[in-house]
C-alpha positions in Angstrom: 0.0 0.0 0.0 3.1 2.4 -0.1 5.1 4.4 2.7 1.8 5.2 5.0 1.1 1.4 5.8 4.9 1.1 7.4 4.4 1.6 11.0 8.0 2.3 11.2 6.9 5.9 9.7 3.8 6.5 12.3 4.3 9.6 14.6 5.1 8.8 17.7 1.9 8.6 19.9 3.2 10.4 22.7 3.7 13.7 21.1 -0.6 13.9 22.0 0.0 13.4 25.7 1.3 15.5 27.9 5.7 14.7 29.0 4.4 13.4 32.1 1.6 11.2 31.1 2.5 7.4 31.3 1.2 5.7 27.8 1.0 2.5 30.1 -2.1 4.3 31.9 -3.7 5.6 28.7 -6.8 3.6 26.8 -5.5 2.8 23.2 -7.1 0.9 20.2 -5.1 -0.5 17.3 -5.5 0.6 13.8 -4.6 -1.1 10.6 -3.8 2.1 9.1 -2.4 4.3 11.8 -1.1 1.9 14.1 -1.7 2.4 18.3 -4.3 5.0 18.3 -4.4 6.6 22.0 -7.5 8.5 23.3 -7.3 11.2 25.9 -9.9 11.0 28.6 -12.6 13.7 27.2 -12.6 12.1 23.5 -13.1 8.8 25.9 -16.2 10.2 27.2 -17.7 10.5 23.8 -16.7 7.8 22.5 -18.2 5.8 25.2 -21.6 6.6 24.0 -24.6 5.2 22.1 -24.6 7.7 19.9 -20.6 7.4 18.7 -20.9 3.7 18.8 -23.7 3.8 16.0 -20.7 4.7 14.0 -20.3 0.4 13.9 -23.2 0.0 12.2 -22.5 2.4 9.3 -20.3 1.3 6.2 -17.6 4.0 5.7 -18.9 3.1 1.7 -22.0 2.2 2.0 -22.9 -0.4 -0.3 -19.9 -1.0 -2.4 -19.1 -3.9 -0.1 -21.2 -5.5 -2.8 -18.8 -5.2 -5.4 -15.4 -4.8 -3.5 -16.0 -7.7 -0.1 -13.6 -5.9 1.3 -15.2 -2.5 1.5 -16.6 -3.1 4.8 -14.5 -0.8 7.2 -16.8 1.5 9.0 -17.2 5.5 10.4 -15.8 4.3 13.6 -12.7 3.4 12.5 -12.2 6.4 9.8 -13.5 8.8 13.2 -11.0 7.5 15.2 -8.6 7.9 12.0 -9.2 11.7 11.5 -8.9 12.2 15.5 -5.9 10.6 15.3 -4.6 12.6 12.4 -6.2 16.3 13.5 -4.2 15.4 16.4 -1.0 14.4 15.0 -1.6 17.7 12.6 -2.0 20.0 15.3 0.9 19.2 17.1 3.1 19.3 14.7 2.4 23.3 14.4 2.8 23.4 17.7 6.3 21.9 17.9 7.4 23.9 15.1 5.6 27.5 15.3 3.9 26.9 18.6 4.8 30.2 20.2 4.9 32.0 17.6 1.1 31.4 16.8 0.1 30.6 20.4 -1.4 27.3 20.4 -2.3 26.3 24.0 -4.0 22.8 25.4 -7.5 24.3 24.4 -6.9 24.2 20.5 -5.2 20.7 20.9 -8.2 19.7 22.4 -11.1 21.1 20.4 -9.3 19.9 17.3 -8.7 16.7 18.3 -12.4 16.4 19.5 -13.4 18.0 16.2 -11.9 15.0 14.0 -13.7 12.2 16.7 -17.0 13.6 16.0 -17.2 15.2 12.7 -18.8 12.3 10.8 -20.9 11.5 13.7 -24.2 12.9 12.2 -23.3 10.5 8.7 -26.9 9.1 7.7 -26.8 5.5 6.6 -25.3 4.2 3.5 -22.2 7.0 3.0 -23.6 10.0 1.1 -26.8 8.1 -0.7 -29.4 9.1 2.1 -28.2 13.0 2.0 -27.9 13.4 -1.5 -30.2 10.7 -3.2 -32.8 9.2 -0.7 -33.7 12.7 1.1 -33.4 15.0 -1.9 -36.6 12.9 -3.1 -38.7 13.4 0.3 -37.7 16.5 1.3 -38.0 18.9 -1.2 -36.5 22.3 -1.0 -35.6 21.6 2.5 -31.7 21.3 2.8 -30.2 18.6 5.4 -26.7 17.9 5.6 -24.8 15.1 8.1 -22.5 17.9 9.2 -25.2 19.4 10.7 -26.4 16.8 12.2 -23.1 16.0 13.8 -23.2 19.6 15.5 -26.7 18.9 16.5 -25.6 15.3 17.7 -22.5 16.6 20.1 -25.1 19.2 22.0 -27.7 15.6 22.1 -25.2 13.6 23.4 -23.1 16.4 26.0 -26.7 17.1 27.3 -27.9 13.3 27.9 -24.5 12.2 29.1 -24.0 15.6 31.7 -19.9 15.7 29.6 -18.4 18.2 31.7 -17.3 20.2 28.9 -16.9 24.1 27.9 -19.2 25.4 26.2 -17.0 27.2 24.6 -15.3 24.4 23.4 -18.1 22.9 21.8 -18.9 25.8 20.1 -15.5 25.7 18.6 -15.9 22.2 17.5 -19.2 22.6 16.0 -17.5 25.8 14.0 -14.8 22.9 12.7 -16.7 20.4 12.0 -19.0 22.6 9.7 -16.3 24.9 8.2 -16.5 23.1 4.9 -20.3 22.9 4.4 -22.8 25.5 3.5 -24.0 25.5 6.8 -20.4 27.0 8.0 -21.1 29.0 11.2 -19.2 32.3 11.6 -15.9 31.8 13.6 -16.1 32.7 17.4 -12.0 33.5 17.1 -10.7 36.0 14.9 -7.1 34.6 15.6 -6.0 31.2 14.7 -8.1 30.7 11.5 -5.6 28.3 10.5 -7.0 26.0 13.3 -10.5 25.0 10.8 -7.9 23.9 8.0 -7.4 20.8 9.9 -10.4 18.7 9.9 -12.7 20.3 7.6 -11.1 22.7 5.2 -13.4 25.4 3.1 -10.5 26.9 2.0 -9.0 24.2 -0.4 -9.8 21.3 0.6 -6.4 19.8 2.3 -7.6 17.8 5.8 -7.3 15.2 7.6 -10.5 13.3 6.9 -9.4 13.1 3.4 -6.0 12.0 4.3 -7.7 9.2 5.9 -10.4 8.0 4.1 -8.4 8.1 1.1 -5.9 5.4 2.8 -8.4 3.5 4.1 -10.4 3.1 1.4 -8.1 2.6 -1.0 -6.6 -0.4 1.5 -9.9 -1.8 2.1 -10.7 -2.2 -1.8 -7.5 -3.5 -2.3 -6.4 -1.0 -4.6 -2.8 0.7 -4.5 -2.5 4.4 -3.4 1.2 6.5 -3.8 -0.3 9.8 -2.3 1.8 9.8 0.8 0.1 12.4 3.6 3.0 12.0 6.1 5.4 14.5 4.0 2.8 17.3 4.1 2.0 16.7 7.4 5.6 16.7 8.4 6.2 20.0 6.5 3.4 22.3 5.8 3.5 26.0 8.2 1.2 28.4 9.1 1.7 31.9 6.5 -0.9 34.9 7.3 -2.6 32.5 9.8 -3.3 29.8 6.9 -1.3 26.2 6.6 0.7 26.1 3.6 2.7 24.3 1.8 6.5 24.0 -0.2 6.0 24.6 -3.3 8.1 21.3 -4.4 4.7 19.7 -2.6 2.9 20.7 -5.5 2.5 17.7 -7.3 2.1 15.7 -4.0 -0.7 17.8 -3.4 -2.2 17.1 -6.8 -1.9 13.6 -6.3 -4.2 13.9 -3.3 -6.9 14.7 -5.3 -5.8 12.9 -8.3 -6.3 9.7 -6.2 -9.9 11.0 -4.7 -11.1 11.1 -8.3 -9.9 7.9 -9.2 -11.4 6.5 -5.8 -14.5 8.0 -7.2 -14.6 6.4 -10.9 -13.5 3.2 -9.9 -15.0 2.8 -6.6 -17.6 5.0 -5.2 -19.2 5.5 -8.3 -18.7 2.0 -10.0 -21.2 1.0 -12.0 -22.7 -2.0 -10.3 -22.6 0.1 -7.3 -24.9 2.9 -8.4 -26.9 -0.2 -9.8 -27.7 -1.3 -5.7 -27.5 2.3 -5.3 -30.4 3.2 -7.2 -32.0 0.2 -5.8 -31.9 1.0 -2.3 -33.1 4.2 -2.9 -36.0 2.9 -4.5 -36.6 0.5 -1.4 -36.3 3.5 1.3 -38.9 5.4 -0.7 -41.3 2.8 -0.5 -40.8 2.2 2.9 -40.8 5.9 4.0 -44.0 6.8 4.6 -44.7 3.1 6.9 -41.3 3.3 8.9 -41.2 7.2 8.8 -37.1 6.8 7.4 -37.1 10.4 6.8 -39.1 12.0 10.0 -35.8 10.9 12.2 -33.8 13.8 10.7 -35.7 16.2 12.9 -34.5 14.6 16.2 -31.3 13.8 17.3 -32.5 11.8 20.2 -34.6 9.9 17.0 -31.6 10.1 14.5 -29.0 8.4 16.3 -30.5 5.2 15.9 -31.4 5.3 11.9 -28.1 3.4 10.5 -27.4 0.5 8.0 -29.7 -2.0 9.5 -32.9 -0.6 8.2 -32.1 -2.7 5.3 -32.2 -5.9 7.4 -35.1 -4.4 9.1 -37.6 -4.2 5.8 -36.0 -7.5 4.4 -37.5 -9.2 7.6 -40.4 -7.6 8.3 -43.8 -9.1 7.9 -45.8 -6.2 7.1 -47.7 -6.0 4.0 -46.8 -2.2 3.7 -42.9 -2.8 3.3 -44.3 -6.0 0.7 -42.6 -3.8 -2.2 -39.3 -2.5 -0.4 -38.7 -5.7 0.8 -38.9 -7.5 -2.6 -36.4 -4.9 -4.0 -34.0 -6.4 -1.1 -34.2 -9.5 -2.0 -33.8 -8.9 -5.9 -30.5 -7.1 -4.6 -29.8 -10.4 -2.2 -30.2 -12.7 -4.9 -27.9 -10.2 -8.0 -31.1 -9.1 -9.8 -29.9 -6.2 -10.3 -31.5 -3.2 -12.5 -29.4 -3.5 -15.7 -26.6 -1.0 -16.7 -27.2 -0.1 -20.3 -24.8 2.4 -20.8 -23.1 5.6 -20.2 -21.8 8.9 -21.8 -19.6 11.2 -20.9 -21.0 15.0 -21.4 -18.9 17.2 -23.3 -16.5 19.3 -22.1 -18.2 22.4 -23.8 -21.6 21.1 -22.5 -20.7 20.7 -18.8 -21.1 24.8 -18.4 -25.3 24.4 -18.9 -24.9 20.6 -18.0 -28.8 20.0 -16.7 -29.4 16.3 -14.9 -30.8 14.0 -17.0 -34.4 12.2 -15.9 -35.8 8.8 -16.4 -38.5 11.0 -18.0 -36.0 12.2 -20.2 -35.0 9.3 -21.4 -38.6 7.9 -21.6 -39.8 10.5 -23.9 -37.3 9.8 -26.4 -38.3 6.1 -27.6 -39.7 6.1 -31.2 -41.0 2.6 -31.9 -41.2 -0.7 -30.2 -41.7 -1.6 -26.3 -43.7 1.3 -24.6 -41.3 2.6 -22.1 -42.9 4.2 -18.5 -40.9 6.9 -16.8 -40.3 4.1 -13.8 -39.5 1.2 -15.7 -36.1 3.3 -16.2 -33.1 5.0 -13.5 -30.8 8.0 -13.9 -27.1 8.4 -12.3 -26.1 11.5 -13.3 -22.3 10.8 -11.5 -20.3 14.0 -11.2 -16.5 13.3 -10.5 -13.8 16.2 -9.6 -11.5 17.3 -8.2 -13.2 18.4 -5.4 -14.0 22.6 -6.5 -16.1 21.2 -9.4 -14.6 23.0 -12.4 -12.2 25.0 -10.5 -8.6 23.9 -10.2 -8.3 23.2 -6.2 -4.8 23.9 -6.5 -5.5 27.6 -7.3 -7.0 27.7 -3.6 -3.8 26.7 -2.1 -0.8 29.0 -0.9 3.1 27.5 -1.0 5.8 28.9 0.3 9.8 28.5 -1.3 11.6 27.4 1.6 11.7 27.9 5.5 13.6 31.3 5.5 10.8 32.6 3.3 7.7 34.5 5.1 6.0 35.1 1.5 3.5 32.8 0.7 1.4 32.4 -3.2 -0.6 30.6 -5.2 0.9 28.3 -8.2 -0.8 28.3 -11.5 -0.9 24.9 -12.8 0.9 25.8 -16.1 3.8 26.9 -14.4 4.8 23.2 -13.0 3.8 20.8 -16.0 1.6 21.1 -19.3 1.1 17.0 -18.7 -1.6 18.2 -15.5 -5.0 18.6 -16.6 -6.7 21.4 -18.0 -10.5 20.3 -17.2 -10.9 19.3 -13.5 -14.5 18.3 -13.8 -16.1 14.7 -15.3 -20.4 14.9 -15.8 -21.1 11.2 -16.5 -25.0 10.2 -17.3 -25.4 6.4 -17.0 -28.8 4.7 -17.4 -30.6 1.2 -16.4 -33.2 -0.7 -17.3 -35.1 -1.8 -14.0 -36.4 -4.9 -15.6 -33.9 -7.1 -17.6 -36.2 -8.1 -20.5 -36.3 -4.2 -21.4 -32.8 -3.7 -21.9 -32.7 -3.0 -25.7 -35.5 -0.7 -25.4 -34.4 1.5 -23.1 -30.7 1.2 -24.6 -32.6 2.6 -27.7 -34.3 5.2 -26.0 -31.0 6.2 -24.4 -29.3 6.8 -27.9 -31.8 8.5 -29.6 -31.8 11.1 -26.5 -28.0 11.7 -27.1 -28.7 12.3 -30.7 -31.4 14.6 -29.9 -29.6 16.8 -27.4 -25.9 16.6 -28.9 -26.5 15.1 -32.7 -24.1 12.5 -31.7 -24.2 9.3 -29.8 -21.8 10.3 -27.1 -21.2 7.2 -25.4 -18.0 4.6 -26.6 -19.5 1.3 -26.9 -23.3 0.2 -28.0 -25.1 -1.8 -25.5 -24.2 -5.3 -26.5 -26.3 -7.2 -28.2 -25.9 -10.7 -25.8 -26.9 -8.0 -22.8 -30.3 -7.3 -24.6 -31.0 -10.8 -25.9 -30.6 -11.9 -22.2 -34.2 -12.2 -21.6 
């Protein structure tokens, strides 16, 4: 898995203890990625709660377990990753510019309670029930698990009497939420540099993406050379912002390099948007019977919506879940809705780029099988580089060397014409949810790229064994 898996290159866990604390005394947990993982008593105190431990019962990716077995690892562990890491990250600004930008026991604290409980609002299934199953119940209203993780942290200090600042909470919430459009404004005017660490609005350089992008990639089995220990180990705080040498540039690139190619080949993998769009399908059905979607209101309700809802409507009896529970057991027994095809949108399209609808493609059958508008799905997959058509990199101030106080932003040009020039991928991939309709909607899928672009867009046709199946 490259330099990060060699323990022999972990920092050493007593830099986030105190000189006199005895690591003999101190609760630790082994890590596959990070090695000995030691928790100080107030991150203990949350972590010893219902609430934190639902974190178990939630797939760090969701459903992709289905296509890579090994994709099982869960929030807990990647929680415990990026408290370990905001940790690690904060002390090493303090050992190196600690007096000069007055870092005290408070921010090691709130930072490293910031990266225990940041994903501790995540809904069930990764990102499908905030951006797929929701969006279709909700509306306009706007929900997001960050929120729910500030929400959470007030639930669970309040039932479990933490004897905790308020303050400090306060400045965890503003961390956790820094990167979201629900970003609260900053209680401290100094030490901005402190919400680059776990949740970075600015560019996008934090620790949860340093670890899920190791653990994931471990956990599919797939090789990963971005290496997060040399920016850790150098990056400094310019104009009260961490930056980085400019001879990281390309290591930085390769950070989100390999979250794309995470997303391509794993998160959005075909055959995973294909259970995807399945489950979502199931939770709709079920919604207005189990009231799924009602929990989101209540944190004391929320905490205990996770992954098993799926086991819950496959074994239910109830004639009201009769339709969810069937599309469980089509995804139990690999009857899955049928991947016809894919294009990607063209680059000079992507500006007016407009999701494409099962009703869309639906309309655009000529002869044949009459299509219905839910015989068909839609993934419209969206892959970047993490600032949508925006280089990232522009976001992010270097510095020469350590004798230099002048800190600037690199255009890309300037370091190699091999990078790219387009930092944003729009693919439209569409299924057939019964197998014996395959061809149709295939047909209907081609004649809706030649209507909007007066091409077929996509690289292969459908083939023809795939449509003959049935």
């Amino acid at each position: 898995m490259g330099a990060y898996c060699d323990e022999n290159l972990s920092f050493s866990p007593a830099c986030n203890l105190s000189p006199s604390h005895d690591l003999r005394l101190s609760k630790h947990v082994h890590d596959n990625v990070h090695g000995n993982i030691y928790l100080d008593p107030l991150s203990l105190k949350f972590i010893d709660t219902e609430q934190f431990q639902r974190l178990r019962e939630l797939k760090q990716l969701g459903l992709a377990h289905l296509v890579y077995p090994g994709a099982v690892h869960s929030r807990f562990e990647h929680s415990l990753g990026v408290y370990w890491l905001a940790g690690e990250a904060i002390q090493k600004l303090k050992t190196y510019q600690g007096l000069e930008l007055g870092i005290d026991r408070f921010d090691v604290q709130a930072v490293k309670v910031a990266g225990l409980l940041h994903d501790v609002g995540h809904g069930p299934f990764s990102h499908l029930f905030e951006r797929e199953f929701l969006p279709k119940v909700l509306n306009s209203f706007k929900w997001a698990h960050e929120q729910m993780s500030a929400d959470l942290i007030d639930h669970i200090v309040d039932v479990h009497h933490i004897d905790v600042e308020s303050e400090m909470i306060e400045r965890v919430k503003e961390m956790i939420l820094a990167s979201s459009e629900f970003a609260l404004p900053k209680s401290a005017k100094e030490k901005q540099f402190l919400y680059d660490i776990v949740a970075n609005g600015r560019n996008g350089i934090d620790v949860d993406k340093f670890d899920y992008i190791v653990r994931d990639s471990r956990a599919c089995g797939l090789g990963c050379s971005f290496d997060f220990h040399r920016l850790m180990e150098t990056m400094r705080v310019l104009g009260d912002e961490i930056c980085y040498r400019a001879k990281d540039y390309l290591s930085i690139h390769k950070l989100f390099a390999t979250r794309a190619d995470l997303y391509r080949t794993v998160y959005t993998h075909s055959k995973v948007k294909a259970v995807e769009l399945m489950v979502v399908d199931a939770l709709l059905k079920a919604n207005s019977y189990l009231e799924i979607s009602s929990s989101i209101q209540d944190p004391s309700e929320y905490w205990k919506l996770d992954d098993t809802i799926i086991k819950t409507i496959e074994t239910a009896p109830d004639e009201e879940l009769r339709e969810s529970r069937d599309l469980i057991l089509r995804i139990r027994r690999r009857n899955l809705y049928q991947f016809c095809n894919e294009y990607s949108v063209p680059k000079d399209q992507l500006e007016h780029f407009k999701d494409v609808t099962a009703q869309d493609i639906a309309c655009s059958q000529k002869n044949g099988v009459l299509l219905q508008e839910n015989d068909i799905a839609v993934s419209n997959v969206r892959i970047d580089l993490t600032r949508g058509k925006q280089n990232p990199l522009e976001s992010i101030n270097f510095f020469k060397d350590y004798e230099s106080q002048e800190k600037f932003p690199i255009p890309h040009e300037r370091i190699s014409h091999l990078l790219p020039t387009s930092y944003q991928d729009m693919i439209v991939r569409v299924y057939s949810k019964k197998p014996e309709l395959v061809a149709a909607v295939s047909e209907a899928f081609e004649n809706f790229q030649l209507k909007i672009y007066g091409v077929k867009a996509q690289v292969h046709a459908t083939p023809e064994k795939k449509k003959r199946r049935f």
